[in-house]
N, C-alpha and C positions, 0 to 999 in steps of 0.2 A: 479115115481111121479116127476113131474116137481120141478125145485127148482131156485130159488130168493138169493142172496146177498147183504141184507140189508147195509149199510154203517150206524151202529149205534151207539148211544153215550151215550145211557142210558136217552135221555133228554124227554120232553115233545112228541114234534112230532112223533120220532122214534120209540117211545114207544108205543104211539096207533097206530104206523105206523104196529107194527108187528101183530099185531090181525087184522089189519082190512086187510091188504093185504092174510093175510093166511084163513079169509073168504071170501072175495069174488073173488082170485082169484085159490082159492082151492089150494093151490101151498106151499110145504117146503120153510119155511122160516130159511135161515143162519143168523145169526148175526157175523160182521166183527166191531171189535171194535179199533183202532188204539191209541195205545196209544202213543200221543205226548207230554206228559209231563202237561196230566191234573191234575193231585197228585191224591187229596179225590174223585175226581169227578167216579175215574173209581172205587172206593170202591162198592162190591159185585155188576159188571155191568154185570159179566156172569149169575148171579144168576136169576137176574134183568129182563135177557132177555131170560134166559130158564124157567122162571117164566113167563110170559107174553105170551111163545106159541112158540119161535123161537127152532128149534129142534136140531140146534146142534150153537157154539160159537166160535168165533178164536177171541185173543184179543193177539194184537202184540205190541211188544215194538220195536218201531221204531225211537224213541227219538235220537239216536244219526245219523240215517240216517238225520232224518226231518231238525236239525239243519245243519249239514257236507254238503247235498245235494240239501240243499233247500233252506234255510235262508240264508247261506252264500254266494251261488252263487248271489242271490238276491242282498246281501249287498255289495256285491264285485263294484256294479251295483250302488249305491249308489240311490237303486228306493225308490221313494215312490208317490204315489198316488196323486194327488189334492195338491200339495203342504202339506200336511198332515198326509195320512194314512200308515202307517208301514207296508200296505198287511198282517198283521197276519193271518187273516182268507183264504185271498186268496191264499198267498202259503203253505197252510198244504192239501189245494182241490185237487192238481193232487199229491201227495204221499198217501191219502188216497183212490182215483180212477186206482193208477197204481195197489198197494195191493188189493183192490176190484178184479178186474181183474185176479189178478192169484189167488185168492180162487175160482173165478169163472170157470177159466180154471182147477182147482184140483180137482172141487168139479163134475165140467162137468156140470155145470150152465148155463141155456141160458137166463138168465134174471141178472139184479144187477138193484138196488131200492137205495134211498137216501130220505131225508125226508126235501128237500128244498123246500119251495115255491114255485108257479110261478111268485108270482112279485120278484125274488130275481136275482142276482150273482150265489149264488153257484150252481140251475138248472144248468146253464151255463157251471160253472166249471167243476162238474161233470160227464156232459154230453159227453162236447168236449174231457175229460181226457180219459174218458172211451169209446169214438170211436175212439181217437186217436190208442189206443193199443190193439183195438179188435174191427175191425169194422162191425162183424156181432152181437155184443151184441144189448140185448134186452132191453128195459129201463121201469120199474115200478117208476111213479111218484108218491104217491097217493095223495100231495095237490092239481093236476091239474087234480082229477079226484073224490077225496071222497066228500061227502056231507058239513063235516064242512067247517063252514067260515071265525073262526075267534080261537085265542090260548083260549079263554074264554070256546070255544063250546067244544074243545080236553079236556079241564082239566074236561068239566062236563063228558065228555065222558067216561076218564079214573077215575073219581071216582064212576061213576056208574060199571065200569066192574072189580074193584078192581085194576086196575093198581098203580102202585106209582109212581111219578113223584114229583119233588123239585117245580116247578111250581103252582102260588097260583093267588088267584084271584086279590092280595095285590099286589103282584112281579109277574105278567105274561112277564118279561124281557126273551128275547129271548137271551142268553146268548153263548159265543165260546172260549174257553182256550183252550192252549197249550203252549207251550214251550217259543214261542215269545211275546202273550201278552193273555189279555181277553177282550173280544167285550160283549157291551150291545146295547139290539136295543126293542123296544115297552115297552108298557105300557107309564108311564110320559113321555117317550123322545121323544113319536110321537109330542109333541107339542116343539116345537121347542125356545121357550123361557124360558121352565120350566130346575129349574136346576138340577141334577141328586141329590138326598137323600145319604147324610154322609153313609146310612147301606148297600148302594149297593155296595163299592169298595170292592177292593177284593185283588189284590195284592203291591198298596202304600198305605203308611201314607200321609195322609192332610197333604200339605208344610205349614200349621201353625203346626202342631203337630207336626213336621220333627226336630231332633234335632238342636241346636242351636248351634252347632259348626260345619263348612263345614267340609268334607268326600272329601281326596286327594286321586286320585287313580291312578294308571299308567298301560296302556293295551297296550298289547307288539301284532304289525303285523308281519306278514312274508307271502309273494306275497298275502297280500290283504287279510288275514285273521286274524283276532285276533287269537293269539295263548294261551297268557298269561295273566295273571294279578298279576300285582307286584312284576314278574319276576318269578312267577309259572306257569309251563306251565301246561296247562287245556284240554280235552280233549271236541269238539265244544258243548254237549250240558251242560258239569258241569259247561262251562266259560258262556254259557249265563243265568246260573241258578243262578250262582255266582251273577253275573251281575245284576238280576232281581232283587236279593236280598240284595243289596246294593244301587241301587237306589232306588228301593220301599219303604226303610227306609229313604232316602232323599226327600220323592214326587216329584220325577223327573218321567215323560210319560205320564203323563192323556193330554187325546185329546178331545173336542167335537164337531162335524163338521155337516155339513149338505155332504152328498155326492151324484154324479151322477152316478146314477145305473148302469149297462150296457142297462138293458132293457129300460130305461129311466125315471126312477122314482127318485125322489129326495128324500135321508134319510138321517136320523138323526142318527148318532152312536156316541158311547160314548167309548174309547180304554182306556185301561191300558196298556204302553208297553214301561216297565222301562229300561230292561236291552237293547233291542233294541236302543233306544235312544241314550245311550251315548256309545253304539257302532257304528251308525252314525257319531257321531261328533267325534267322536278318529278318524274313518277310514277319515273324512275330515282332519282332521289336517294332519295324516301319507301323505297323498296324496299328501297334499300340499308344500312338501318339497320334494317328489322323485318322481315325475310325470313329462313331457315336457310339457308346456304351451299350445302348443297346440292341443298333445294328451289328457290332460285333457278338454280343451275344447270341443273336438269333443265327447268325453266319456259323458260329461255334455249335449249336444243337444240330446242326446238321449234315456235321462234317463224319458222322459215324455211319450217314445215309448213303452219300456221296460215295465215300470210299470205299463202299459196300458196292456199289452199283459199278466202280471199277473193279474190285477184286472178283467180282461175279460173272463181268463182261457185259455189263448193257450201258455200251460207253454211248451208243448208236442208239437210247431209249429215249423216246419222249419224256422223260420224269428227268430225266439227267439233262437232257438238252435242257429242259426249263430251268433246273436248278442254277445249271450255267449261265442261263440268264442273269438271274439274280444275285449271285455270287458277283458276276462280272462290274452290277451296278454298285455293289459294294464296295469297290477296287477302285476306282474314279477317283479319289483324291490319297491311295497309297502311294505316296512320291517321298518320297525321303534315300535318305543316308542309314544304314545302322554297321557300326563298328565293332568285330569280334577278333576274340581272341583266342587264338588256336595253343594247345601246348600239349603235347603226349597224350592226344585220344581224347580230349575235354573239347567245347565249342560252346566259350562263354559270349554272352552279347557283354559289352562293355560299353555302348555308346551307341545313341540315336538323335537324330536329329531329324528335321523337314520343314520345308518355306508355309506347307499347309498346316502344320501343326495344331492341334488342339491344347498341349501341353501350355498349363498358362503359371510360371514360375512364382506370378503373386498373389493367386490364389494356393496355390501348395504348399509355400514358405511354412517353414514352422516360428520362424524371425516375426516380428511387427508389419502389419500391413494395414490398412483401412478399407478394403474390397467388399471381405469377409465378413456380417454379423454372427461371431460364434453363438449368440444369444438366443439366434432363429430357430439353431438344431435343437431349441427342447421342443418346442412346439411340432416340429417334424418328427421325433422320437414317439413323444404323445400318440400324434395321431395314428402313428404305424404303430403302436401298443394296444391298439383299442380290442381289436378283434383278440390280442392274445391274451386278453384279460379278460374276454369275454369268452375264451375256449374251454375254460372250468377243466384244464389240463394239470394234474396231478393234486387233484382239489379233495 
């Protein structure tokens, strides 16, 4: 019998994804469940889905790849989306498409299936993850091919066929956790000026609720990774779980943006992505004290490329592998300390240090020094003047 390699997660879609594809296209259905660090979410998910019809389950713990291999390369990269999104959803899509793939190859599958939309991103991700690394595979969509048309029609669907799902006519939020943050998308947020209900968060406190004395903390790099916090060193997915769990107690990470699809549709998401955040701003501060000016700058023009090339899904593209290359070369002497300060939903850097530092305290002084010839910088001004005296600009 033919067989399929669901990419499931126990949610709404995937869930009447697995009965409807194993009727109409007569075909074994697997369930590949990844676990990246969704905690309760994957509580009795094998049960879940050999209950619903899938005949056999792999649920992998991949948690310390996803952060070590994925997240951090990412962050090394200092991307993020629209000036905004932390790619949480976007880079968990090619480690869950590369694992697809060799189930598919173990199992001798010539089909793998995902339960993403067609107006969406992750078709996208998916799609390109999983022709990048097996380009004779076969693709089962079923939003861009079954009857429903909307998450309302699935939930009546899966209560008439007994299925279970968290998903309610109340909360039909199309929801995505893992390791680096949680995403919300429909229901109230299609409208874009309503503001998201106090019962939907999920992993911070409201920075009114957030306690009332700031949270000091200090996260130790070495070439561009956080290693530590507060001079314990962590191993990448406990330091970002750490992490999540000390800013989410401060309401530091809630985002709500309107975003540009790949396909070209304009959405409204709403992220939790606490500990992400203020491993951003540590990895700026580390930077900025052991980086060349203008190896940092050329690292900087590139980061709208980058994160483009994840939100798009060509994690698996020759253009990004290379860029990672050179990113990574950049990273070789970010070793430092930088110390921030958490308080009601803020994530100030307050403090940096590093044994490589560049920061040189007597060239900077504004106090007396002898390093310095102040007298040099006219002849430097001069010579950068010439061209704009010679631009004949507002003459």
């Amino acid at each position: 019998m033919r067989k399929v390699v669901l990419a499931y997660s126990g949610g709404l879609d995937t869930s009447v994804a697995i009965k409807w594809i194993k009727e109409t296209y007569d075909i074994e259905v697997i369930a590949f469940c990844a676990d990246l660090g969704q905690g309760e979410e994957l509580d009795n998910v094998r049960e879940k889905a050999l209950m619903t019809g899938a005949s056999k389950v792999y649920v992998e713990d991949v948690r310390e790849e996803f952060v070590r291999d994925y997240v951090f390369p990412m962050f090394r990269a200092n991307a993020f989306y629209e000036n905004n999104y932390l790619l949480g959803t976007s880079i968990a899509r090619p480690l869950i498409a590369k694992k697809q793939i060799e189930i598919a190859v173990k199992e001798n599958a010539d089909f793998v299936a995902h339960g993403a939309t067609g107006k969406g991103n992750d078709q996208v991700r998916f799609e390109l993850g999983c022709y990048a690394l097996k380009p004779d595979i076969k693709i089962i969509a079923p939003w861009r091919e079954w009857p429903f048309k909307s998450r309302q029609s699935l939930i009546e669907y899966s209560l008439k066929h007994g299925i279970p799902v968290t998903a309610t006519k109340d909360k039909p939020y199309s929801t995505d956790r893992n390791a680096l943050h949680i995403s919300y998308e429909g229901g109230i947020l299609e409208d874009p000026w309503l503001e998201p209900t106090d019962d939907m968060w999920t992993l911070m406190t409201a920075p009114e609720k957030a306690p009332n004395k700031p949270r000091y903390i200090e996260i130790n790099y070495a070439n561009g990774n956080p290693v530590g916090i507060d001079g314990v060193a962590m191993t990448p997915y406990d330091l970002l779980s750490k992490m999540n769990s000390i800013a989410g107690e401060n309401g530091v990470g809630r985002i709500d943006i309107v975003e540009n699809r790949y396909v070209g549709i304009k959405s409204r998401g709403v992220y939790e992505t606490p500990g992400g955040t203020c491993l951003h701003a540590a990895h700026r501060a580390v930077e900025s004290i052991t980086m060349d000016r203008e190896v940092l700058h050329l690292r900087d023009s590139l980061i709208v490329k980058y994160a483009e090339m994840v939100y798009y899904g060509y994690w698996f593209s020759p253009e990004r592998l290379a860029l990672q290359t050179f990113i990574d070369v950049t990273q070789k002497n970010v070793t430092g300390t930088a110390r921030l300060k958490l308080y009601k939903g803020s994530c100030l850097v307050v403090g940096r240090k590093s044994p490589v530092s560049l920061y040189d305290a007597g060239l900077a002084t504004f106090e007396e020094e002898d390093v310095y010839d102040q007298t040099d910088a006219a002849g430097f001004i001069k010579l950068n003047a010439l061209r704009l005296k010679n631009a004949k600009i507002n003459k």
